[in-house]
C-alpha positions in Angstrom: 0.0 0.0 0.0 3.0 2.9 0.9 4.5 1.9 -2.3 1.6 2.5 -4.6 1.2 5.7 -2.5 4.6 6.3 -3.4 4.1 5.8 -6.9 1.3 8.1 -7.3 3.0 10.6 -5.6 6.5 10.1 -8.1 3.2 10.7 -11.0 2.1 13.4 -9.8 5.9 15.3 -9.7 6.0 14.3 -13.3 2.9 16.0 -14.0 4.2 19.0 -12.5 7.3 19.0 -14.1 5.8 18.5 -17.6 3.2 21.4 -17.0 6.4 23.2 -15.9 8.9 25.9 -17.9 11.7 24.4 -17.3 13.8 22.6 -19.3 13.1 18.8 -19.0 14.7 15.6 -20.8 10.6 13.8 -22.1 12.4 11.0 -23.4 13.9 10.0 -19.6 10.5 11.0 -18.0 8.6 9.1 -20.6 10.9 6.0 -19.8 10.3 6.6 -16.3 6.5 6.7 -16.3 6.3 3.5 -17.9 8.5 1.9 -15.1 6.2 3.4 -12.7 3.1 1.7 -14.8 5.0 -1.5 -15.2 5.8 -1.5 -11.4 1.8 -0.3 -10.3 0.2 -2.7 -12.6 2.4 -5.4 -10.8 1.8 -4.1 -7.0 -2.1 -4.0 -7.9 -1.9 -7.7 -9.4 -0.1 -8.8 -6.5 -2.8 -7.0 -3.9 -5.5 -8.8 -5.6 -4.4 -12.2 -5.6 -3.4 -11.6 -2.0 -7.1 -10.6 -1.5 -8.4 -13.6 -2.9 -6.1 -15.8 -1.2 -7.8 -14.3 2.2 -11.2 -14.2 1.1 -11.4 -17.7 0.4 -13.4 -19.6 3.2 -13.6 -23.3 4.2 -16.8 -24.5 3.2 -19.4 -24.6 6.0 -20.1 -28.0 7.0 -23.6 -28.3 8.1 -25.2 -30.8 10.7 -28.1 -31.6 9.8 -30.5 -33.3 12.5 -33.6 -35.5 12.1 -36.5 -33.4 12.6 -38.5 -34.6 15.5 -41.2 -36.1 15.5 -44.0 -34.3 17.0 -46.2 -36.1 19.0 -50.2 -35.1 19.2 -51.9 -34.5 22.3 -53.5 -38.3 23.4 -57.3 -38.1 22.2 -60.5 -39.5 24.0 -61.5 -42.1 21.6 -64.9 -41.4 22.8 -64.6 -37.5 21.8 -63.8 -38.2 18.2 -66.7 -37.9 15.2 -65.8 -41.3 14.0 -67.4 -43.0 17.7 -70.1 -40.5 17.4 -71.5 -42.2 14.3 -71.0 -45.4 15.8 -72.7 -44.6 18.8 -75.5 -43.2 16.6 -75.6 -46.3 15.2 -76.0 -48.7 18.2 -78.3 -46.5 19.5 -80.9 -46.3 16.3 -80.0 -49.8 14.4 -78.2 -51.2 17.1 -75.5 -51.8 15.1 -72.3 -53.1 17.6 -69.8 -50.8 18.5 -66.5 -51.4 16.7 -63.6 -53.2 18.7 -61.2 -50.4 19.1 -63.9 -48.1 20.5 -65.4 -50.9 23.2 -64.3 -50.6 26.7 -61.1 -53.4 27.8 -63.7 -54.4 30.9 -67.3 -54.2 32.0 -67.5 -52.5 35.7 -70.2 -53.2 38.2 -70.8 -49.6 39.1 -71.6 -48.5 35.3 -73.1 -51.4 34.1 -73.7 -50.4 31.0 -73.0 -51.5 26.7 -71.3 -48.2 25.5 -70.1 -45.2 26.7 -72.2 -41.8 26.1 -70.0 -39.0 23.7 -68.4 -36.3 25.7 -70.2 -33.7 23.5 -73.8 -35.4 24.1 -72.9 -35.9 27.8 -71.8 -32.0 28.2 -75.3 -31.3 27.1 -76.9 -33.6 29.0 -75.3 -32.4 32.1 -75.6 -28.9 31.8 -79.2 -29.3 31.0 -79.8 -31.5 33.7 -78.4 -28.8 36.3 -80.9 -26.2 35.1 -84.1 -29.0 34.8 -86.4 -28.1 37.4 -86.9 -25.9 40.4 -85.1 -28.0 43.0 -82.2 -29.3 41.0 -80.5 -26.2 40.3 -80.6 -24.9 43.9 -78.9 -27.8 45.6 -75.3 -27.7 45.7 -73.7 -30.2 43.6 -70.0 -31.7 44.3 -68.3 -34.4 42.8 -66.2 -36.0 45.9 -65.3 -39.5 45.6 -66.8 -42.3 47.3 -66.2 -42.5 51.0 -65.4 -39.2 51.3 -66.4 -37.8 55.2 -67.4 -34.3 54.6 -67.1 -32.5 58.0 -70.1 -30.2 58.9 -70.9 -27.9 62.3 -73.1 -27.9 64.9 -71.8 -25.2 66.4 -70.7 -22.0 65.2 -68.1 -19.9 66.8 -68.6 -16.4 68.2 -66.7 -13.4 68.2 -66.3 -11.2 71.3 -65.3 -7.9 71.6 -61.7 -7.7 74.2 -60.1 -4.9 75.9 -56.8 -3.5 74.0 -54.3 -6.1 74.5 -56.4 -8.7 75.8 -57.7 -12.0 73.9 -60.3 -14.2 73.7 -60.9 -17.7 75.1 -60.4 -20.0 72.6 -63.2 -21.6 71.3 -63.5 -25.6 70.6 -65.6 -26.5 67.2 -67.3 -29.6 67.2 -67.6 -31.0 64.2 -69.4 -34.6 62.4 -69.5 -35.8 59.0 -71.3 -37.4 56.3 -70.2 -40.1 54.0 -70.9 -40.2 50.8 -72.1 -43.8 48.9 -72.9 -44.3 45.1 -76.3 -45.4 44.2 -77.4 -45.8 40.5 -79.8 -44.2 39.6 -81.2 -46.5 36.2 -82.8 -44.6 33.6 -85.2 -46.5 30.9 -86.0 -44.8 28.1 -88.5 -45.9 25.1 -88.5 -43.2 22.6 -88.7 -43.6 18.7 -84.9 -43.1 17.4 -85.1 -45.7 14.7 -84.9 -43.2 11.8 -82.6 -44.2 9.3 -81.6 -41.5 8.1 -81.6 -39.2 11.1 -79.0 -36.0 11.1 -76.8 -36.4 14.6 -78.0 -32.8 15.8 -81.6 -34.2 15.9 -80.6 -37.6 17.7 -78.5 -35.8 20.4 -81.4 -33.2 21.0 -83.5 -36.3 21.5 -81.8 -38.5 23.6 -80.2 -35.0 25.7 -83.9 -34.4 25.8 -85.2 -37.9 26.7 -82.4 -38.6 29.3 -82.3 -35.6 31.5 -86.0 -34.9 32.3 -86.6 -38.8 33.5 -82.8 -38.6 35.6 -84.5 -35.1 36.9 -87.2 -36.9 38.1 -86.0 -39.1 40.2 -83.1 -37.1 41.7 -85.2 -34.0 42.2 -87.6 -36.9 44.2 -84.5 -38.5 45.6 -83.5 -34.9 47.4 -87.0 -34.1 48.8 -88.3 -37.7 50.2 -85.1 -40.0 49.4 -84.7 -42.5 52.0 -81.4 -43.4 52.6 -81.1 -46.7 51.2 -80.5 -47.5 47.5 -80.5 -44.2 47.1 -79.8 -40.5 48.1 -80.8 -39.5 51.6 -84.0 -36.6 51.1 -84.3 -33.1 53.3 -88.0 -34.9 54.5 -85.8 -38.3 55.8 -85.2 -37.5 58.8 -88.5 -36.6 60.8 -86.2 -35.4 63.9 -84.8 -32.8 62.0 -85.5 -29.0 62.0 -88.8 -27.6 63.1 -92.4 -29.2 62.8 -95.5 -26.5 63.0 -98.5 -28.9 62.9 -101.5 -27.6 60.8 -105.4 -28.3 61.0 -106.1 -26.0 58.5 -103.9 -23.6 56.4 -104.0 -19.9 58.4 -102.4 -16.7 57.8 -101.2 -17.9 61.7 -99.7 -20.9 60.3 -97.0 -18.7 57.9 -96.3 -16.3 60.5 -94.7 -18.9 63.1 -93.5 -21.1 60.5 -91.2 -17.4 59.6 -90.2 -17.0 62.9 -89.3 -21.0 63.8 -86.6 -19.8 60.7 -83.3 -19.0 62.1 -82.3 -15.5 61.4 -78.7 -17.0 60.3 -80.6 -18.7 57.5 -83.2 -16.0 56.3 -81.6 -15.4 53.0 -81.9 -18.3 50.5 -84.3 -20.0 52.5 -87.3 -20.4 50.0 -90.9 -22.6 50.8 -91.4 -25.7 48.7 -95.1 -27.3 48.2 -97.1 -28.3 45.7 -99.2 -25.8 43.3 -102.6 -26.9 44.6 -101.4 -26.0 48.2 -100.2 -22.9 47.0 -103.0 -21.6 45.5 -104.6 -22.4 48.7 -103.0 -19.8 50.2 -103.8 -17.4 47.3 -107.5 -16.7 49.0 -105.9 -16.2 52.7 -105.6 -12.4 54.0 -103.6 -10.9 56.3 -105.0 -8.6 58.7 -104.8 -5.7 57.1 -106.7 -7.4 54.5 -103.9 -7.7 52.3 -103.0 -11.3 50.3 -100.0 -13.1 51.9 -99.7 -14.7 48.5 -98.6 -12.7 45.4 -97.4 -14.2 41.6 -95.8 -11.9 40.0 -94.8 -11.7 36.2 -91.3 -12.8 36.2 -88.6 -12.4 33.4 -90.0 -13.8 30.2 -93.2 -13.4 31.6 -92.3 -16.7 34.2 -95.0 -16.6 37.0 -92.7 -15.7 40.7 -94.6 -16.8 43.4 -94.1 -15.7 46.9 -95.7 -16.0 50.7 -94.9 -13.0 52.9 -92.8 -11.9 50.3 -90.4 -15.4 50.5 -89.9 -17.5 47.1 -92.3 -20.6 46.6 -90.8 -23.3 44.5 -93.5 -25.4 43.5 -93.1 -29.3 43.1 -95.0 -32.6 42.6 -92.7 -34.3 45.5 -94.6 -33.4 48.6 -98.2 -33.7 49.2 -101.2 -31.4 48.7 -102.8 -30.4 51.7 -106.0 -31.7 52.1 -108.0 -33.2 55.1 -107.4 -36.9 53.5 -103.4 -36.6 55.1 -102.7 -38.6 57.9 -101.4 -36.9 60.8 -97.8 -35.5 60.7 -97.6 -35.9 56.6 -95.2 -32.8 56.0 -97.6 -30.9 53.0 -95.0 -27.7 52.9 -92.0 -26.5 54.7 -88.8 -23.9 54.4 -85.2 -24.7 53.7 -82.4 -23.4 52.4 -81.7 -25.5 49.4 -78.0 -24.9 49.7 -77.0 -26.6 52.3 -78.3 -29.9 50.7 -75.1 -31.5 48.9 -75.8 -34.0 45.8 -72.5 -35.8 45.1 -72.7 -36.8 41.2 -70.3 -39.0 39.4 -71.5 -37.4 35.6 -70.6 -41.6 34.1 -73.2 -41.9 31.9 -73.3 -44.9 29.7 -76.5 -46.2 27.6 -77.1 -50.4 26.7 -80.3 -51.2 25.0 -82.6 -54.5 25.3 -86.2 -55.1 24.1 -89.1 -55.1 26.1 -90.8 -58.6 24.9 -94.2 -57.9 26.6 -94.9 -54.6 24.1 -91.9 -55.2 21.5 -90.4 -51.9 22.3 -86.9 -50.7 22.0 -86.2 -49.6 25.5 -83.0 -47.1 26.0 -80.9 -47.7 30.0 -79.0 -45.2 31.2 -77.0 -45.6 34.3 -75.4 -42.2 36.7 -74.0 -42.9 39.9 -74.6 -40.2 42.3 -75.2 -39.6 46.3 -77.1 -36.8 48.3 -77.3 -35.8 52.0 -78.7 -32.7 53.6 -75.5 -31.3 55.0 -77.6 -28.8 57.7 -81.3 -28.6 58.9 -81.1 -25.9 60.9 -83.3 -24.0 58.1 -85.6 -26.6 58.1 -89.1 -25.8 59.0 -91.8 -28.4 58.0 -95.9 -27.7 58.0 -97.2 -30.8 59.1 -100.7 -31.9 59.1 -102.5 -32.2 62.5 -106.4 -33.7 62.9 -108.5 -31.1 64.4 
């Protein structure tokens, strides 16, 4: 690099000299310029080959790696269109179930030929929580079986202290209730044998067919079950809560039946009796004259009945009053639906078998499920009393 420099500068002297008025010898400066060419064109030749020499890389030597393999997320063989067809299938033409969709074992709890599709089951269940007026307001867990689920008799109570001081300590006693599975069989005989049937329409009809009768008998089981074979109802035990006895049906009989309610339980206690006995107390006055029964139009014009301005939930599960009750048959009575639990194992499988005494296609369902009232204290029962 200086010695190019150099001879550019030697040029450039030349130059000068040649646009000069002195006296110069052209033929010496002539030789010498082509020296200087000869020498530059060399130098630069030189400098490029050196460049290439350094500019030539190694060639990259790449590793290439087996892509991996990428592994899908493990599907419910039950979730997938291919066994909702099949299940379809079985259901309308009873048409078997392929092998690779069939369960390895049959289980005693279940008890049943195939297994319901997630999608149809979702339906089913979240319909079956809002069927009805008692279903929806119990709470619903899903413990396993076995499971002791403590619950208080006695609440603890705060007290007010001096700055500095504390309080004596307070011991909770506490029991339990265990929760058992019961199954609760479902037959259903519904026409489903179209042949040509679209899926939406099959699973609106068995969603349809399946949840009211399994509301039926829960809603039944958690107002009068009895224990055994089956969930335990708020009506089992007679001991429990408060009994007002009832010759007749009073504007009297509401007012103690209100004030036998703890205040701890006032809100979300509702009454629950039938429609006739309801509109029984339509007619009574208070004594101002005014009705203690109202129905008022409710959203979507829903009739929302009320008794001293508490909700009525009317059901077919308890008795109409009428002077054909024995003695102590509970016709009405107040609780607060919460604090019944309904354990629910949502397993629900479907077999089919025909019904030789009227040829029908009858559809089983099995569910597993368990309830207990978990506190009474909110329990106040009208009973019926002979005069």
């Amino acid at each position: 690099m200086n010695k190019l420099a150099e001879i550019k500068a030697r040029k450039e002297e030349l130059r000068k000299l040649l646009g000069g008025t002195e006296q110069v010898d052209l033929d010496e400066i002539q030789k010498e310029l082509n020296d200087l060419d000869a020498e530059e064109t060399e130098l630069r030749r030189r400098q490029e080959m050196a460049e290439q020499i350094n500019t030539q890389e190694e060639p990259e030597i790449r590793q290439i790696t087996k892509p991996q393999e990428t592994k899908n997320p493990v599907q419910d063989k039950f979730d997938t269109p291919e066994y909702r067809k099949a299940f379809m299938a079985y259901v309308c033409r009873n048409t078997p179930i392929p092998v690779e969709f069939r369960a390895d074992a049959n289980t005693l709890t279940t008890d049943i030929g195939t297994v319901i599709p997630p999608v149809t089951l979702n339906k089913i269940i979240e319909k079956l929580r809002a069927y009805g007026m008692i279903l929806p307001r119990v709470t619903q867990t899903n413990y396993i079986q076995g499971v002791n689920i403590p619950t208080s008799d006695l609440k603890p109570a705060a007290t007010w202290v001096a700055e500095g001081s504390g309080s004596d300590k307070q011991k909770k006693t506490t029991g339990a209730i265990v929760f058992s599975h019961y199954k609760l069989r479902v037959a259903v005989s519904a026409s489903l044998e179209s042949e040509y049937m679209a899926y939406s329409a099959f699973e609106a009809a068995i969603v349809q067919n399946i949840t009211e009768a399994m509301a039926v008998a829960i809603e039944q089981a958690i107002i009068s079950g009895t224990g055994s074979g089956q969930p335990t109802g708020i009506l089992k035990d007679t001991a429990a809560g408060t009994t007002v006895t009832a010759a007749k049906l009073t504007y009297e009989t509401l007012i103690e039946a209100e004030g036998d309610l703890p205040l701890a339980y006032e809100n979300g206690a509702v009454w629950v009796m039938s429609k006739k006995t309801f509109m029984q107390f339509v007619g009574l006055v208070d004594t101002a004259g005014q009705p203690i029964a109202r129905v008022n139009a409710g959203i979507n014009g829903v009739p929302e009945r009320t008794l001293l301005g508490r909700t009525v939930v009317l059901t077919d599960y308890v008795p109409s009053f009428s002077s054909s009750l024995t003695a102590g048959d509970v016709f009405a009575f107040l609780y607060r639906m919460q604090d019944y639990a309904l354990n629910t194992n949502f397993s629900i499988g479907m077999t089919m078998y025909e019904d030789h005494d009227t040829d029908d296609i009858v559809r089983k369902s099995i569910i597993v499920c368990d309830g207990h009232p978990v506190d009474t204290n909110s329990l106040v029962k009208l009973a019926y009393a002979t005069k």
